[in-house]
N, C-alpha and C positions, 0 to 999 in steps of 0.2 A: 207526519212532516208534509210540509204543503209542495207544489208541485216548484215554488219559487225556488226555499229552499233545497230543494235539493238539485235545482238548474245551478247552484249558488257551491254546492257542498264537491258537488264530480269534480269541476275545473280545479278545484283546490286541489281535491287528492289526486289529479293528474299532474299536480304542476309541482304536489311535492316528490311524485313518483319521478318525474323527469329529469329533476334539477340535481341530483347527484350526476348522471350520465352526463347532462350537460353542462355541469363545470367540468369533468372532467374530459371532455371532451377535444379540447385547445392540448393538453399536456398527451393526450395520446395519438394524436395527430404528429406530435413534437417527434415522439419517439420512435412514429413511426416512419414522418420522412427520413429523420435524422442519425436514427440506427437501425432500425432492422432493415429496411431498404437497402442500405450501404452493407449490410452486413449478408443480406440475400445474395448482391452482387458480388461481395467477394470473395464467398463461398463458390457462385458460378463460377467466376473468373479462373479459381484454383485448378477447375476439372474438367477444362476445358482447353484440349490440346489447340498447339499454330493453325492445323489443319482447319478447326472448328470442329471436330467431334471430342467423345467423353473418353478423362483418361482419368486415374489414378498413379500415375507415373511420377510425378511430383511428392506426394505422401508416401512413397513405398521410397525414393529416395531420401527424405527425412527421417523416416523410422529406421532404414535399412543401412545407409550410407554410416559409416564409422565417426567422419567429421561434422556432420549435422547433427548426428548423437552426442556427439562433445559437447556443439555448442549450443543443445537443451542443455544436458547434462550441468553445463556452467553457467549457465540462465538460473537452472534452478537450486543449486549449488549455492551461487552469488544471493539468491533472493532470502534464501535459510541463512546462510549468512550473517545477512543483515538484520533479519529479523531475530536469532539468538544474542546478537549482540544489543539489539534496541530493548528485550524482553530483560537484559542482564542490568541495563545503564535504567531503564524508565520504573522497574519495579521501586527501586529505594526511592527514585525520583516521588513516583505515585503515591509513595506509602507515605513518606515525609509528609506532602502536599496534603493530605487527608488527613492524620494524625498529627504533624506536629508543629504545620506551618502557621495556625493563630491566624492572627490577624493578617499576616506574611502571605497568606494564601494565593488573595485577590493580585499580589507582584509577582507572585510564581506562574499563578497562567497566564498574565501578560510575556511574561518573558518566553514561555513555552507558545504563545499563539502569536508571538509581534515577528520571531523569523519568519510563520506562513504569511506573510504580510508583503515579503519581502520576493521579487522574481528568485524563481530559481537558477537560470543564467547569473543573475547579478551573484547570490552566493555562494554559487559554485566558481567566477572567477576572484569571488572572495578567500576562496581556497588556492588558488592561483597567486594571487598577493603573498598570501601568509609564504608558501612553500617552496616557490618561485628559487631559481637559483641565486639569485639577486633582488631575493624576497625579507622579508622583516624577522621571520626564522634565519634564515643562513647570514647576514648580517649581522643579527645581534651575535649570530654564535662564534664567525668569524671576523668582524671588524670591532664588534664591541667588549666582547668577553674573550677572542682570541683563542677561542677551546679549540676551536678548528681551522687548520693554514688551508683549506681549499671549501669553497660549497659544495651540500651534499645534493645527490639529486633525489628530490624529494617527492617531487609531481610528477605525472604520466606514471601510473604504479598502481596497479592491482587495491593496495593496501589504502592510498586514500582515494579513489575511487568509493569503498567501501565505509571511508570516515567518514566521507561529504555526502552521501546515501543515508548513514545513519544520522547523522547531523539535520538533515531533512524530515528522517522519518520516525523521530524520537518522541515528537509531540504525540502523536496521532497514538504511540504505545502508551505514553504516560496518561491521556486525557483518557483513553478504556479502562485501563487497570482503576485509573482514580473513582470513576462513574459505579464501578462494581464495589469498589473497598469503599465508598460513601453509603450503600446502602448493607454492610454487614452488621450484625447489632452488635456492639461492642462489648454488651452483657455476658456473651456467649464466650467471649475471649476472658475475664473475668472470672466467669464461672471456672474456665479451664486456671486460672489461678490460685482459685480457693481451692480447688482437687489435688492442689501438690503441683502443676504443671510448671516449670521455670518460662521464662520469655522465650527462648529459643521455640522448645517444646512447643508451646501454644503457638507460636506464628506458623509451624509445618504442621502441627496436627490441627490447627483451626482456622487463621489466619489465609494461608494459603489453599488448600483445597476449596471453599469461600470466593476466592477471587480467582480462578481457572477459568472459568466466563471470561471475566476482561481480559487475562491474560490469552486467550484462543482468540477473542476478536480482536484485540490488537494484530494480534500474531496476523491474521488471515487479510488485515488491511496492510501493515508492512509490509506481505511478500508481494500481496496485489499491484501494491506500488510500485515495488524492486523490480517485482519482475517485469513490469513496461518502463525503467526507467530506463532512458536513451541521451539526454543533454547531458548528464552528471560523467557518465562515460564515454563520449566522445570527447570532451573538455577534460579528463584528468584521469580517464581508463588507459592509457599508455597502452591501448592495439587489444585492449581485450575484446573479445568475441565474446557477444549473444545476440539472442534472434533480434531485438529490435534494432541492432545496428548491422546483423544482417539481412533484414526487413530493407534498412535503409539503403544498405551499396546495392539490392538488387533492383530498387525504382528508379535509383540514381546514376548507381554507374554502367551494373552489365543490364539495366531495362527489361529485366526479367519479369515482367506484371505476375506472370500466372505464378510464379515459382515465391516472390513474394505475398503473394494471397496465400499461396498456403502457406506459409512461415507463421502469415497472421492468424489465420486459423489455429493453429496449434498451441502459439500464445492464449488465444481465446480460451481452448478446450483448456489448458493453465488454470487461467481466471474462473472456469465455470466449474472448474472444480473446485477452488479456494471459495466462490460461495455455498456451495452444496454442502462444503465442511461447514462452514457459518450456520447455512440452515438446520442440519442435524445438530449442531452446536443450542442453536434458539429452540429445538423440538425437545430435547433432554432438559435444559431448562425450568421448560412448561411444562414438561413431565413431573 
């Protein structure tokens, strides 16, 4: 090789050696102003007493305190919740949409992906309409069908707090389950038919076990969700308690910074556990 070529050959393989780092470069910049920075600081902020020196006083109150126990406890409570419910309504949803929707398919993820289109404000006081005292429920029930001589009260309640949650975070169950049950070979299901297997039979002994994947990451992006949702239950939680809406009265009303950093922290430690499941989840998998 002459001395040209290979003045010609280096800059190439340096420029192909470089060019992954440097696209990626712009996006870890991103993440790194924009989250771990912020997230540096609010880890300081949490353990670091009025005075300016180092406390843990704040976490030994959250772990320790009976009422900041509660309202993990109903953080995480509310978040399962939600997610056994969206796993009950989005399975048949998914199954349907993969096996038996035809042509119907391509209307069904429209209508499963055109609510996330949609502010969540807006369709959480869409809940607000429906439920309202003087809403289009309690009207039809008492001006137009007469079943009831007074309105119920139907908003500000535990119960659809956790309808307009699941209502939100249905798609995101049905669109995992569907992604898993489109790639199981249908042969197999099949086979279990020619062995004597009735339908039931073969959907728990083949069927299901099969789609546990989607059913786990669904699962693990519903609670992730639940468990930071904050507008859905301020707007129609009727006073219930969890961290992010005690995240929020301690910035807002008693100005507690440090006491709300760790609140956040512990949400986080939450979520960082919900991925870690995911990732043993994608290592057994690939197993």
């Amino acid at each position: 090789m002459s001395d040209t070529s290979l003045q010609q050959t280096l800059p190439s393989r340096r420029t192909r050696l470089l060019a992954p780092p440097l696209l990626a470069l712009p996006a870890v910049l991103f993440l790194v102003v924009f989250f771990v920075l912020p997230l540096i600081d609010n880890g300081m902020r949490s353990v670091i007493a009025n005075d300016g020196g180092f406390t843990l006083s704040r976490y030994a109150s959250l772990l320790t305190d009976g009422f900041y126990l509660w309202i993990i406890a109903q953080t995480v409570l509310l978040s399962a919740g939600v997610t056994i419910i969206s796993i009950i309504i989005g399975y048949p949803v998914a199954y349907f949409l993969v096996r038996k929707a035809g042509r119907f398919s391509g209307l069904i993820i429209f209508l499963l992906i055109a609510p996330l289109l949609t502010s969540i404000i807006m369709r959480t006081f869409g809940w607000q309409v429906l439920f309202a005292r003087r809403g289009l429920v309690n009207n039809l029930l008492v001006d137009q069908l007469g079943i009831l001589s007074a309105p119920l009260r139907l908003t500000n309640s535990p119960e659809i707090a956790i309808a307009a949650l699941v209502h939100v975070l249905v798609p995101f169950m049905v669109l995992s389950i569907a992604t898993v049950l489109q790639g199981i070979d249908t042969r197999l299901e099949e086979s279990a038919k020619i062995l004597g297997a009735n339908r039931l039979r073969t959907f728990f002994e083949v069927t299901l076990p099969l789609s546990l994947d989607g059913i786990g990451t669904g699962a693990i992006l519903v609670f992730m969700i639940a468990n930071g949702s904050f507008v859905t239950l301020v707007l129609l939680g009727g006073g219930m308690q969890t961290l992010p809406l005690m995240i929020y009265q301690q910035f807002n009303t008693t100005r507690d910074f440090g006491m709300a950093s760790a609140m956040s922290m512990i949400l986080l430690v939450i979520a960082v556990f919900c991925l870690f499941l995911q990732l043993r989840l994608v290592r057994r998998k690939g197993a």
